[in-house]
Structures are given as C-alpha cells and as structure tokens.
C-alpha positions as CSV (number, residue, x, y, z in Angstrom):
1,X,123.0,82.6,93.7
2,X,122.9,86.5,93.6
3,X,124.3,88.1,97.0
4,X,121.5,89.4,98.8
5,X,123.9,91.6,101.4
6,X,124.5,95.2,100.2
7,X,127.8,94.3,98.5
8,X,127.6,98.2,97.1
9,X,127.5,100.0,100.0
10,X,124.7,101.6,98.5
11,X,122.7,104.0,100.6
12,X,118.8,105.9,99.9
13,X,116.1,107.7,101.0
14,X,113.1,109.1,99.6
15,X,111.8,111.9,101.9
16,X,109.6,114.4,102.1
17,X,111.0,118.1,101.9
18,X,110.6,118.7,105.3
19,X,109.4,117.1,108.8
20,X,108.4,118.3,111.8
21,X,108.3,116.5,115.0
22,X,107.2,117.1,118.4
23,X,104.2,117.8,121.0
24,X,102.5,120.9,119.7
25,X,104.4,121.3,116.5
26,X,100.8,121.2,114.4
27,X,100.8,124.8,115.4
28,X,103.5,125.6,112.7
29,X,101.2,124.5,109.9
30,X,99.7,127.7,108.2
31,X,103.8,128.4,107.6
32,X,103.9,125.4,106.3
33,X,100.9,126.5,103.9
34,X,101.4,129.9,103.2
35,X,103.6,129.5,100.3
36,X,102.1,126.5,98.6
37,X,98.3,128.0,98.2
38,X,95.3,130.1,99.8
39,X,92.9,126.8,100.0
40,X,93.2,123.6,101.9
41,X,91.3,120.4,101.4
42,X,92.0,118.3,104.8
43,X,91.0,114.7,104.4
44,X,89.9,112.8,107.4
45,X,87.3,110.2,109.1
46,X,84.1,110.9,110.7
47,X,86.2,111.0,114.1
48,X,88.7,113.4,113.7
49,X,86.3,115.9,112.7
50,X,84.2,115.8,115.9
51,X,87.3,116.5,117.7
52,X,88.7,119.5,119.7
53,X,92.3,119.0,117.7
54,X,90.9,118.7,114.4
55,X,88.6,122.1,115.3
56,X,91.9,123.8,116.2
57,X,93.8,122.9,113.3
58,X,91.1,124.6,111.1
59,X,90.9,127.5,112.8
60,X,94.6,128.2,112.5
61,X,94.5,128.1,109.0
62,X,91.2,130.3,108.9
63,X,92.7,132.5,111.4
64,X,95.6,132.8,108.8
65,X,93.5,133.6,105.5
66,X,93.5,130.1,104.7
67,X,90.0,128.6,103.1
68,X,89.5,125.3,104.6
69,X,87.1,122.4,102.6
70,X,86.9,119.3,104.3
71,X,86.2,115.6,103.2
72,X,85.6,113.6,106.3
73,X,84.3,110.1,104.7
74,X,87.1,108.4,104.9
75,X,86.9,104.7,105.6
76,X,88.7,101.9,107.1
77,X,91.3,100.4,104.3
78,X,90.2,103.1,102.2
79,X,88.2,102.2,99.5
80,X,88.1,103.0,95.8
81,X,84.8,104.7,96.5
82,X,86.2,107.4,98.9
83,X,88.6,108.6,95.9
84,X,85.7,108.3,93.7
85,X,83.3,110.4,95.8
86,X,86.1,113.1,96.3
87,X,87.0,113.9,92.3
88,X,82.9,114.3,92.3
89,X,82.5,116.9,95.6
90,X,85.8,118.7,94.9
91,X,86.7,118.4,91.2
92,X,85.7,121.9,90.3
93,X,86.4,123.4,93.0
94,X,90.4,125.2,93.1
95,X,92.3,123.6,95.6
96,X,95.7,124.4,96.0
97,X,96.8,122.3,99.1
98,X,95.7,118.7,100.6
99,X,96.1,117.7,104.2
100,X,96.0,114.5,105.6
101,X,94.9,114.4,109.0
102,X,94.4,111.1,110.5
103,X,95.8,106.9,110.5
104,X,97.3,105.4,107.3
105,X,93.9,105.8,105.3
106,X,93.4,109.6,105.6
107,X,97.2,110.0,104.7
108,X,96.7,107.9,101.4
109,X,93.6,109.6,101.1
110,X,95.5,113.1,101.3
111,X,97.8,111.8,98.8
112,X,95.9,109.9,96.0
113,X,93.3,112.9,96.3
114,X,96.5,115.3,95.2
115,X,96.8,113.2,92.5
116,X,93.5,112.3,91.7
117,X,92.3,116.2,91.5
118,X,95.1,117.2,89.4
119,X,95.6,114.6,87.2
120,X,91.7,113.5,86.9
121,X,90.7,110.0,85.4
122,X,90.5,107.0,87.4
123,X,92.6,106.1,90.3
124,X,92.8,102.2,88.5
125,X,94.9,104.1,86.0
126,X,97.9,104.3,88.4
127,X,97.4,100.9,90.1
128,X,100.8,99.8,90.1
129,X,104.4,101.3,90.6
130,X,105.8,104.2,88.8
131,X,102.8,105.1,86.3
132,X,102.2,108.5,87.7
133,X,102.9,110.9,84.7
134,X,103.8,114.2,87.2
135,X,103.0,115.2,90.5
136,X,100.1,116.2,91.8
137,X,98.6,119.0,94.4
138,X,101.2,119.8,97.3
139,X,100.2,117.2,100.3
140,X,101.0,117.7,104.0
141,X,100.4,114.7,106.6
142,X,99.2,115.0,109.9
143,X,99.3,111.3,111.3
144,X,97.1,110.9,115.0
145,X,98.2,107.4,115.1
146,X,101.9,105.6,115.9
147,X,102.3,103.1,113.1
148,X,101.6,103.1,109.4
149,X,104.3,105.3,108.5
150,X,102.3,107.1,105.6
151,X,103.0,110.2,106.5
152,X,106.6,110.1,104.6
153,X,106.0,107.5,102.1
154,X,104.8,107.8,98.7
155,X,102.7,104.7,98.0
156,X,99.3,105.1,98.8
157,X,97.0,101.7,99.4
158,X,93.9,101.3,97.7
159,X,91.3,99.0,98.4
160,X,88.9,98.7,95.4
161,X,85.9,97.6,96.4
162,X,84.4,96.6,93.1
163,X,87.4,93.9,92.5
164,X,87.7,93.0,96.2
165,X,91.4,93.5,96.4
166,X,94.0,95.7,97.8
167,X,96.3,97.8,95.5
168,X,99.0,100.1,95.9
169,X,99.8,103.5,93.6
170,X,103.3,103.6,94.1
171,X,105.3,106.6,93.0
172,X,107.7,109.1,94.2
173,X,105.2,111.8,92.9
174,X,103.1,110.5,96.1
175,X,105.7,111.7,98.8
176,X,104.2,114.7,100.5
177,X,105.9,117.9,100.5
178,X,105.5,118.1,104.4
179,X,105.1,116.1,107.1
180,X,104.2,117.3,110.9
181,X,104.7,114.3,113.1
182,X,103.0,115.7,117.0
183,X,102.5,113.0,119.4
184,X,100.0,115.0,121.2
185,X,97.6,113.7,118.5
186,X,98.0,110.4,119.5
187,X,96.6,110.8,123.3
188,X,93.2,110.1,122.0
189,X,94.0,107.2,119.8
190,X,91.5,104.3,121.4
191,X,93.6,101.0,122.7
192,X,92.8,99.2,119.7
193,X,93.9,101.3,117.5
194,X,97.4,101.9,119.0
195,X,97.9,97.9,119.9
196,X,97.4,97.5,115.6
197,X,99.5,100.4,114.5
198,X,102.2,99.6,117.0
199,X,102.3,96.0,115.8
200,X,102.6,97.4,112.2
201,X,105.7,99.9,112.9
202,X,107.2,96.9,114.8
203,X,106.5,94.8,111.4
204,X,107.8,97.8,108.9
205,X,111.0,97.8,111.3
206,X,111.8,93.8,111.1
207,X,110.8,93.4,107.9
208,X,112.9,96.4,106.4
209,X,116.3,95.4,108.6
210,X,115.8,92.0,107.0
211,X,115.0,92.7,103.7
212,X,116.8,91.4,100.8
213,X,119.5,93.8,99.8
214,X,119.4,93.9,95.7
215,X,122.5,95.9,94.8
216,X,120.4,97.9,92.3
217,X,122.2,99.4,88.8
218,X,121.6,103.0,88.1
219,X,118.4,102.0,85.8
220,X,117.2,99.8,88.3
221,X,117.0,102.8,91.1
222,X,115.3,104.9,87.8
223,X,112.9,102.7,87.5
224,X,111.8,100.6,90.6
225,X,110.8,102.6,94.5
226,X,112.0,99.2,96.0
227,X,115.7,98.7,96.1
228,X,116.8,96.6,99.4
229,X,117.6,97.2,102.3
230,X,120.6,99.7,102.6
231,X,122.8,101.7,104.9
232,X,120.2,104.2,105.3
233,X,117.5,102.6,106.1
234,X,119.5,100.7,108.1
235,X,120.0,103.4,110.3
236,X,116.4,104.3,111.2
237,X,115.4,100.7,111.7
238,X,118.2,100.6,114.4
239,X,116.9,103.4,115.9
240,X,113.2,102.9,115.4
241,X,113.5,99.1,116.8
242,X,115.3,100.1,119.8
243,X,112.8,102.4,120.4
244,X,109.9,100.2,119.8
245,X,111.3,97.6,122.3
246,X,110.4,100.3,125.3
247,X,108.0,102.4,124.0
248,X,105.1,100.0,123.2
249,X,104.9,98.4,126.7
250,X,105.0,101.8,128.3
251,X,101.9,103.0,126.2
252,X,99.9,99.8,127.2
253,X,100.4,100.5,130.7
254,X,99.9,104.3,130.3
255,X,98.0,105.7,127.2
256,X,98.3,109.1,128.7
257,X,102.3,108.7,128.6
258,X,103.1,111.5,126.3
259,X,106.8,110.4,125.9
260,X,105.9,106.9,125.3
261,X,103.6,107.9,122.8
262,X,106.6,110.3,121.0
263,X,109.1,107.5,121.2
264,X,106.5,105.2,119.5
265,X,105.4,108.2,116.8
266,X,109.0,108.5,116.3
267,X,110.1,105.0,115.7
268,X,106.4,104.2,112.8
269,X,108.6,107.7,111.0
270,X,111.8,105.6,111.4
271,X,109.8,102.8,110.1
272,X,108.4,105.1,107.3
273,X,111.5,106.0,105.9
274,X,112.8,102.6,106.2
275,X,110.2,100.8,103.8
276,X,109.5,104.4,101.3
277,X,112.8,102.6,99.7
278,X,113.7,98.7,101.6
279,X,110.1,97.5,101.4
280,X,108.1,95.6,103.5
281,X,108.3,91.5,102.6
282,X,106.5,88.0,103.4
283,X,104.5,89.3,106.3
284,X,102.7,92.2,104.5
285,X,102.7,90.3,101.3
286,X,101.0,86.9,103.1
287,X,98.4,89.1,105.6
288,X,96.7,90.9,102.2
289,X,94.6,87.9,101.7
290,X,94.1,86.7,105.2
291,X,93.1,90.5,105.8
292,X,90.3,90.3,102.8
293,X,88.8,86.9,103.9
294,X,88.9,87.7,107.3
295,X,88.3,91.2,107.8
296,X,90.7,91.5,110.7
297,X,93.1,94.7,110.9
298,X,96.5,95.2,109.0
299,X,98.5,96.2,111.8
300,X,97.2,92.7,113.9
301,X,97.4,90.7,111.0
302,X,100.9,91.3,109.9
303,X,101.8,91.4,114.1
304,X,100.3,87.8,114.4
305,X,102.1,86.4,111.0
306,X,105.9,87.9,111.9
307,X,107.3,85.3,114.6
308,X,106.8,83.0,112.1
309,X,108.2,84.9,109.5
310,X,110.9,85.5,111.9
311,X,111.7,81.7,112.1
312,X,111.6,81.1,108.5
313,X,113.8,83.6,107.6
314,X,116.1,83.1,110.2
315,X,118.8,80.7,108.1
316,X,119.1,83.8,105.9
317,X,119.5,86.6,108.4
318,X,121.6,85.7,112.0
319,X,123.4,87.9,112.2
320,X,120.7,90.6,111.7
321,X,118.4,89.0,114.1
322,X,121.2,88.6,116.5
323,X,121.4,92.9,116.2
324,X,117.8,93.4,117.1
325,X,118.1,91.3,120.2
326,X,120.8,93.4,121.1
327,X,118.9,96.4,119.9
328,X,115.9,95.0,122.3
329,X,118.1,94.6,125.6
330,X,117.9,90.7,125.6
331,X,121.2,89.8,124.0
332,X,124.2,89.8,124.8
333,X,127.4,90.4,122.2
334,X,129.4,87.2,124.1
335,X,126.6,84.8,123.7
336,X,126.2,82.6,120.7
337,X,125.4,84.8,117.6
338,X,122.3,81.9,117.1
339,X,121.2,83.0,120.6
340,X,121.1,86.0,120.5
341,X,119.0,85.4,117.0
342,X,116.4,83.7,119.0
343,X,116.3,85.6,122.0
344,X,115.3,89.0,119.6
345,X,112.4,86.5,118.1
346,X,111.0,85.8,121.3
347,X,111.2,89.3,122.5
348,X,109.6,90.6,119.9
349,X,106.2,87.5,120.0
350,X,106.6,89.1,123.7
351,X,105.7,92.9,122.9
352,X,103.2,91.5,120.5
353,X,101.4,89.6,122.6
354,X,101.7,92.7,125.8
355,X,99.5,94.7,122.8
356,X,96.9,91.8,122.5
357,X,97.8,90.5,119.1
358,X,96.7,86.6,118.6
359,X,99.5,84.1,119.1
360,X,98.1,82.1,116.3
361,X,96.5,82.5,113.1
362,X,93.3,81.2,114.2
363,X,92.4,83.6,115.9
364,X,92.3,86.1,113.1
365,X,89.7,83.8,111.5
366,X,91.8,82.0,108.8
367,X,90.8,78.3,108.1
368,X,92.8,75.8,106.4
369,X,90.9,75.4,103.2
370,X,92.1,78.6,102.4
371,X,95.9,78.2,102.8
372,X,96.2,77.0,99.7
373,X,94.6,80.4,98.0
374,X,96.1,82.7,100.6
375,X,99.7,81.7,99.5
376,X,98.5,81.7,95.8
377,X,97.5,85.3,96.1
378,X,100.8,86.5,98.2
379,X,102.6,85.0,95.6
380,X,101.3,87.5,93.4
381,X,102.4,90.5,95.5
382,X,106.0,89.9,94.1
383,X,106.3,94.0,94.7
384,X,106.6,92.5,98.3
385,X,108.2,88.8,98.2
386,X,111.1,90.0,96.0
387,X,112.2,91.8,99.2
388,X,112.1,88.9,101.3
389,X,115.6,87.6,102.3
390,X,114.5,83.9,101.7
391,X,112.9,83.1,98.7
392,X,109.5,82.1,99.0
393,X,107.2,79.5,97.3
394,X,103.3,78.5,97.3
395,X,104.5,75.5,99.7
396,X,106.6,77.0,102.1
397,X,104.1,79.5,102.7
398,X,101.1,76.8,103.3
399,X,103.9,75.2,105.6
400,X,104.1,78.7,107.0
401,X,100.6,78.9,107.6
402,X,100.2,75.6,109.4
403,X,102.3,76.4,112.0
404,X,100.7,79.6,113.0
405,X,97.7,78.1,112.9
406,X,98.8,75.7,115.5
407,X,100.4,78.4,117.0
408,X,103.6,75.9,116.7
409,X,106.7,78.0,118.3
410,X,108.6,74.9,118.5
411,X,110.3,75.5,115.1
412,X,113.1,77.6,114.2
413,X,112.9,76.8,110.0
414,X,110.9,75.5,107.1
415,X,113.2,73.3,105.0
C-alpha cells in the first residue's frame, strides 16, 4: 500500500500576492487598487450593501478616483444564476478590478466574475479543476465572516441551480491578487452566521492536518491543485487549530470581542492556506449531498459530520490527533499517545456543540432512506475522498452515517 505520510518532505503553498490583516486595515484598499485599474466592480449580498462599512469602503475608492459598480444579488451557496445575471449587467461595461466583499459566496462570486467577464462563455465550461485557459480580471477579497477561507483560495463553488448540484472551478488562475483580512468586519456578523463559519474553519483545520499526504511527482504538482497534506500547510493548521480551540468559545460568550474575533479571522486564513493545496476530505465530500437534500448550512453540516469522521479516521492518524489535543490544551505529551488522540476528539465535539451545531445527523434533517444515495454521491467527489487518510467506500460511509444519526459516540472505528 502507497505511504500516505510525506515521505518527500515536500512543502507548498498557493497564495495570493499579498495579505493584509488587522482591525482597520480595509482602509489601505484604494493602494491596493491604484495600480491594477480606475474601475471596481464589488460583489456582495443585499446585507452588506445596507451597511455603514460597505458605504465606507466605496467612498474611499471614490474619494480616490476610483469608479465603483456594484452587484449586490448575491445568494446563499451561490448559484449558477448570480454568475449568469452578472456577465448580462456588466459584460460591456470595462471593468478593471473585482472585489469581493462578504462570506464565502461573495468571495467566489468576486472570483468566478473575474473570470467570467474576461473570459466570457459559460461558467459550466470550467466546472472542474485546472480548465481555466488564463487568468482573469485582478480580484481582491474582503471576507466579513471567520470561516470559509475564500479569501486566499482559488476554487470557487458553484451551485448550479438547473442541475441541482454543487460544483467547484478549481484553478490557480482563481487566487486573488489581494486579500485584506479586518476583523472589524466581522462585529456585525449575526450568531448564526459565525457559529457555521467557525465550525467550517475548525473542519478546513482537522481535515487538512489529517489529510492524506500523496508525495506528488513534478507532473503531478503541474497538473493537480490537490497535493496532500505537507510541511507547509502543516504549519498553519498548527497554528490555526490552536487558535480555534480559544477563540470560538470567547466569541460565543462575547460577539463584541474584537480579539476573539481576530484570532478566529486569523485561524479560517490559516485554514485557507491549508486546504488552497492539502484539501478538505470525507467530511466536506459526505455533507455535499446531505446539504442539497436538506438545505441545512455548510459550515453546520460539515461541523456535525467531523466527530465521526474523527473516529473513523482515527486507526490512520494517532499520532496526528494526539497533536491537536495537545494543540487544544487537553493532552498531555506523558499520557498514552491513544489518549491523547481521544481526548482532541472530544474537545473538539465540545467547541462544536458550545457553537450550537447538532450532535447528530438528525437534526440536520437527513433520513435513512437516503444514506444509501448520500454515500453514492460523496463517492463521486473523489477531488475530496482521495485526500482522506482512510480510504473510503459506499459502505463504510452508510456505516458512517448510522452512527451519527444515532448520535452513537460510543465508537472509536468502522472496521
């Protein structure tokens, strides 16, 4: 069996040419624009746009010559029809810059419309990984929320609402140019919102440190944005989980906690960087199809689904786990390298269930009769279950699925 440990010592990033973080850094944006064009198009939701923050981001670019157009339809899971109704309003028109201002869907937004409005045709034509011909308009990202981690990485998730399915574009073309990362956006981000995009960074961060590690040839890294898991990724998931395992309890108890909500801004960039080349794996792969038959959020979804993970891919990864409970404060080095493996799994089904994600699968609204189809359709996502450390199969992940559903913490593996 191939090694799945990074027996090359192999390390990469893909990263955008330069990131800015901390409170009050979206000042430095006309800079940031100056040299790339004189007119913006900012893509964002109905929301943002009634906001004071979003009213003083404009104005700074107007202030500064800038000419400011703004798309602010963006839904939910972004849909194929957003990207659609944005080639017809600004098509013709000469834009020279996107922004992204918002969660993960105005951030795609931002970057399949840099794509879309220089490249033209239809966004299905680059449904996949690597088929962008060139790159597109410059993108900058703006994120207002703590999680997805789109603000550095260049795939951008479609949902396209004629075939009922989530796809990704996936291309290095997709990474922005520049990426201003201020927690003082995130002080208005509603409860909800933070509790699902908090669970998602958490998820980005175990998945990533757990991934499989592929020891990629030269053609391989050529060819494929999803390498493994490597010492450089490694890095931020160290420091993004150790940050996560304070920061998210300290933002439940105070939304107004500005350093709390820059630790947890800091650690979904960590995250960011970590899956743009590790990947994320079973949980994202298996919450795609729960997500379209139930409706409920990513970020909740994948936060319900990853104890279990956790346990199933425990065999594969001890040692690993054992690190994030000492990462998290609740192991120590002496104990048992097993225990301090399980310790890190129940800390983290703790954090998760401080932000009010479901202990069981239930609760998102899955039923039984659709296990069967749900693992049939992860199986598909093999962008994301090649990067799993375990290999997975239809029936371990129906096995899977009936112990969240009976919210079963009992069990430690899936033979």
């Amino acid at each position: 069996m191939a090694s799945i440990e990074n027996d090359l010592g192999l390390g990469l990033l893909r990263q955008p040419k330069t990131v800015l973080f901390g409170a009050g850094q979206r000042r430095q944006l006309p800079y940031l624009v100056k040299p790339l064009g004189s007119h913006v198009l900012i893509c964002t939701d109905s929301r943002m746009a009634t906001t004071a923050e979003y009213a003083e981001i404009a104005a700074s670019l107007t202030e500064n010559g800038i000419a400011v157009s703004v798309y602010s339809d963006v839904e939910p899971d972004l849909p194929r029809s957003n990207v659609v109704d944005i080639q017809r309003r600004f098509g013709s028109e000469q834009v020279d810059v996107v922004i992204g201002l918002g969660g993960g869907s105005c951030l795609d937004m931002a970057k399949v419309a840099g794509l879309m409005l220089s490249l033209g045709g239809d966004i299905r034509d680059y449904f996949g990984e690597n088929l962008v011909p060139r790159p597109g308009l410059p993108v900058i990202t703006i994120p207002t929320t703590g999680g997805t981690g789109a603000e550095v990485t260049c795939i951008a998730v479609v949902f396209d609402d004629e075939k009922h399915m989530k796809v990704g574009v996936a291309s290095a073309y997709l990474e922005a140019v520049a990426a201003i990362i201020d927690p003082e956006l995130t002080l208005s981000c509603p409860p909800g919102l933070t509790a699902a995009t908090g669970a998602d960074a958490l998820s980005h961060l175990i998945e990533s440190f757990t991934d499989r590690a592929k020891n990629p040839s030269a053609d391989d890294i050529d060819q494929h944005l999803y390498v493994g898991k490597n010492v450089l990724t490694d890095v931020y998931c160290r420091t993004g989980i150790e940050l996560l395992g304070r920061s998210l309890e300290a933002v439940v108890a105070d939304p107004s906690d500005l350093q709390a909500r820059a630790d947890t801004m800091f650690a979904a960039y960590c995250a960011g960087m970590a899956i743009n080349t590790a990947g994320t794996a079973a949980a994202h792969a298996i919450q795609s199809p729960i997500g379209n038959l139930t409706h409920s959020p990513h970020g909740i979804g994948v936060g319900a689904l990853l104890p279990y993970v956790m346990r199933f891919n425990l065999p594969a990864r001890v040692a690993v786990f054992a690190e994030i409970g000492r990462l998290l404060g609740v192991a120590d080095a002496a104990q048992p390298e097993l225990d301090q493996a399980h310790a890190a799994i129940e800390r983290v089904e703790q954090i998760l269930s401080i932000l009010g994600v479901p202990g069981d699968l239930k609760e998102l609204g899955l039923e039984p009769k659709d296990f069967e189809f749900v693992a049939q359709q992860a199986m598909l996502a093999t962008r994301l279950t090649s990067n799993n450390p375990r290999v997975l199969t239809e029936n371990s992940i129906v096995a899977l699925l009936e112990r969240g559903y009976a919210n079963d913490r009992s069990w430690w593996v899936i033979e």
